[in-house]
N, C-alpha and C positions, 0 to 999 in steps of 0.2 A: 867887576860884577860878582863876581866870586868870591871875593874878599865878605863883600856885604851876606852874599848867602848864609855863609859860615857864622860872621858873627849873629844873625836871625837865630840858626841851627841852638847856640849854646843857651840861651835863654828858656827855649823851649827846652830842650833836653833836662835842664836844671829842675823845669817844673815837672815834668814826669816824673823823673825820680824824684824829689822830693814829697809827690804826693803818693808814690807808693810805698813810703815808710810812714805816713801819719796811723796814726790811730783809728780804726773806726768803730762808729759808736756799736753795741754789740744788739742783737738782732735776734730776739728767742725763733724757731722754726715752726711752731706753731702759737704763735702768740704769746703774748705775758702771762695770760693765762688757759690753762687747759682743765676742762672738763672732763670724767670719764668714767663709766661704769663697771662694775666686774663682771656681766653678764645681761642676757635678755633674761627679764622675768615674766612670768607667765602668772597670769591674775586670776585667783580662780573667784564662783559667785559668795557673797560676804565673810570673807575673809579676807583683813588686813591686811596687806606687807609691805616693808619697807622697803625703799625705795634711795638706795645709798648711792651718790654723785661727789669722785675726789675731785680734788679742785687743788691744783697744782699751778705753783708759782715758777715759770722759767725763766726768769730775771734772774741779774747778778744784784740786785736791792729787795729789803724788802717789802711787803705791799700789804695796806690793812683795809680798815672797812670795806670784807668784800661782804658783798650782799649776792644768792643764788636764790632766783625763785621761778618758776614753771609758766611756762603761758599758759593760761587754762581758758583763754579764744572769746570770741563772746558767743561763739554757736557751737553751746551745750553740746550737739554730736559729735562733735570732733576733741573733745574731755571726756574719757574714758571711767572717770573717775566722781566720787560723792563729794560736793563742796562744801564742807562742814566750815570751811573760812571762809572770809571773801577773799582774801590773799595767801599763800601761803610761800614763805621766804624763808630761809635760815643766813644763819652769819657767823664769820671769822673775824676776830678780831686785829690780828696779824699772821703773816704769812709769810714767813721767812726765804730768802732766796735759794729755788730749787727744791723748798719744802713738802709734799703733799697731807691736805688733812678731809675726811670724809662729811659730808653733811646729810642731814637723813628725812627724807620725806615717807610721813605715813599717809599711805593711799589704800582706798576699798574702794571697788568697782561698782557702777553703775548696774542697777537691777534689770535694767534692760538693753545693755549693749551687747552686741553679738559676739561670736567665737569668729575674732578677725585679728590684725595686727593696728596698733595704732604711733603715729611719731606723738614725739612728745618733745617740745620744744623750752630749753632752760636757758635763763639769761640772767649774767653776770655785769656786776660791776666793784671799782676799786679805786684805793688810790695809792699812787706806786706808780712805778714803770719808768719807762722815758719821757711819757709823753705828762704824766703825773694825774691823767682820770683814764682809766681803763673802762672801758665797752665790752661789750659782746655777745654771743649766744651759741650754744649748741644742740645738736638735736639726738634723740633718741629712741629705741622704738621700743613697747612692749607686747605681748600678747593677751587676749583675754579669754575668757571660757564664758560662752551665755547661761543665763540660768539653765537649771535642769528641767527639763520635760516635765509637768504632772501626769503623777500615773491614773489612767483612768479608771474605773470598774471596771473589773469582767467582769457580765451579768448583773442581774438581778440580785440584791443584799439576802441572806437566807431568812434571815429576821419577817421584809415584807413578801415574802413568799407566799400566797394563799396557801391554805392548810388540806392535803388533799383529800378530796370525797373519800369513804373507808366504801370498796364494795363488798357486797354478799359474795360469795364462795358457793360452789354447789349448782347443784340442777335448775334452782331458782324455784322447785314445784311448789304445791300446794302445802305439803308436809312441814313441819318447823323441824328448825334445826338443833337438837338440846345443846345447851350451854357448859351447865353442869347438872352435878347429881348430888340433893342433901344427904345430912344424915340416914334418915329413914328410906330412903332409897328413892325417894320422888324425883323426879326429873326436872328440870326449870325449860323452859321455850321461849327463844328469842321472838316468834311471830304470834305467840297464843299464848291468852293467861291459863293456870291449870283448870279454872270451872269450862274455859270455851275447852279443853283440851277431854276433861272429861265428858261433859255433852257431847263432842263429835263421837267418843267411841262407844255409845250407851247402844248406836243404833246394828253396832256391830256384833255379831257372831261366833262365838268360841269352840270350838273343836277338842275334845277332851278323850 
C-alpha cells in the first residue's frame, strides 16, 4: 500500500514543478491600455481649452488603430461642454510597446451650466494586445465656472432724469428782482417789463 502511495506522490510532484517553471503569459497592471491626464482643469464661461488625454501602451507588443473619444450622454445636462460635432474622436496610428502619446480635445463650456464639478467619461479602443481587439474606458472629472452675473443699474440713467423746476430765490414779494443793469444804467426785471415798472412808480413820491 505504500509502495502505490509513493509511486501517485512522483507524478504529481513532477507536475508541480514543471508547471512552476513554464512561462506565463505577461499581464499589464492596469490594462493594455491606460488613459491619463496632467491635471483637473477648470472651465471658465467662453473660452476654449484643451483638453489633453495620454494614452499609454503597457504591453510588450505594439498596438495601432487606437481610437479615444468622450461620451458626450444623450442627456445634454450631464455634457458640460458646446457640440460643435456630433462626435468627437482623435486617433493614433501606432503605439509602440510601453510608448506614451497625447491626444487633444478642444472643448468650450456650455452658456448655461453651473460652477459645479462634472465626470467625464473616454473610451478607447485598438488592435494589439493579447487578446488582439482592445476595449475600454476611463473617466475623469473637470470643473466649471457659470456665466457671470449681469450687472444691473443703480438708479435711474442721468440722461432720462426729468430736468429740475429752477425756483425763485428771495422773499417771493411783490417787488421784482433786477437781473441786470444796461449801459445806460436802466435796470432789466425778471417779474415786470420797464413801462409796467415805470407806471408803478409814477404814483410815488420823492423826498429832496
Amino acid at each position: 500500500m505504500k509502495t502505490m502511495k509513493r509511486l501517485l506522490a512522483v507524478p504529481i510532484v513532477s507536475a508541480v514543478t514543471a508547471a512552476a517553471f513554464m512561462p506565463m503569459p505577461a499581464k499589464a497592471a492596469d490594462g493594455d491600455i491606460t488613459l491619463s491626464v496632467p491635471g483637473v482643469l477648470t472651465y471658465q464661461y467662453q473660452k476654449p481649452q484643451k483638453f489633453v488625454v495620454n494614452v499609454k501602451n503597457n504591453t510588450t507588443n505594439d498596438i495601432s488603430n487606437i481610437v479615444v473619444s468622450p461620451d458626450m450622454k444623450d442627456d445634454v445636462s450631464q455634457w458640460p461642454f458646446k457640440t460643435d460635432y456630433q462626435k468627437y474622436e482623435a486617433k493614433i496610428d501606432t503605439l509602440a510597446a510601453g510608448e506614451t502619446k497625447p491626444v487633444e480635445f478642444n472643448f468650450t463650456e456650455r452658456d448655461d451650466v453651473p460652477s459645479t464639478r462634472f465626470t467625464l467619461l473616454f473610451k478607447y479602443t485598438g488592435d494589439g494586445g493579447v487578446s488582439g481587439s482592445i476595449t475600454g474606458s476611463q473617466s475623469f472629472y473637470v470643473l466649471t465656472t457659470a456665466k457671470p452675473a449681469d450687472k444691473k443699474a443703480s438708479g435711474q440713467d442721468e440722461s432720462n432724469k426729468p430736468a429740475k423746476k429752477q425756483e425763485d430765490s428771495g422773499s417771493g414779494g411783490a417787488d421784482a428782482i433786477p437781473l441786470a443793469a444796461d449801459a445806460g444804467g436802466q435796470q432789466l426785471y425778471a417779474d415786470h417789463s420797464p413801462e409796467e415798472h415805470i407806471q408803478s412808480n409814477q404814483g410815488r413820491q420823492y423826498a429832496f
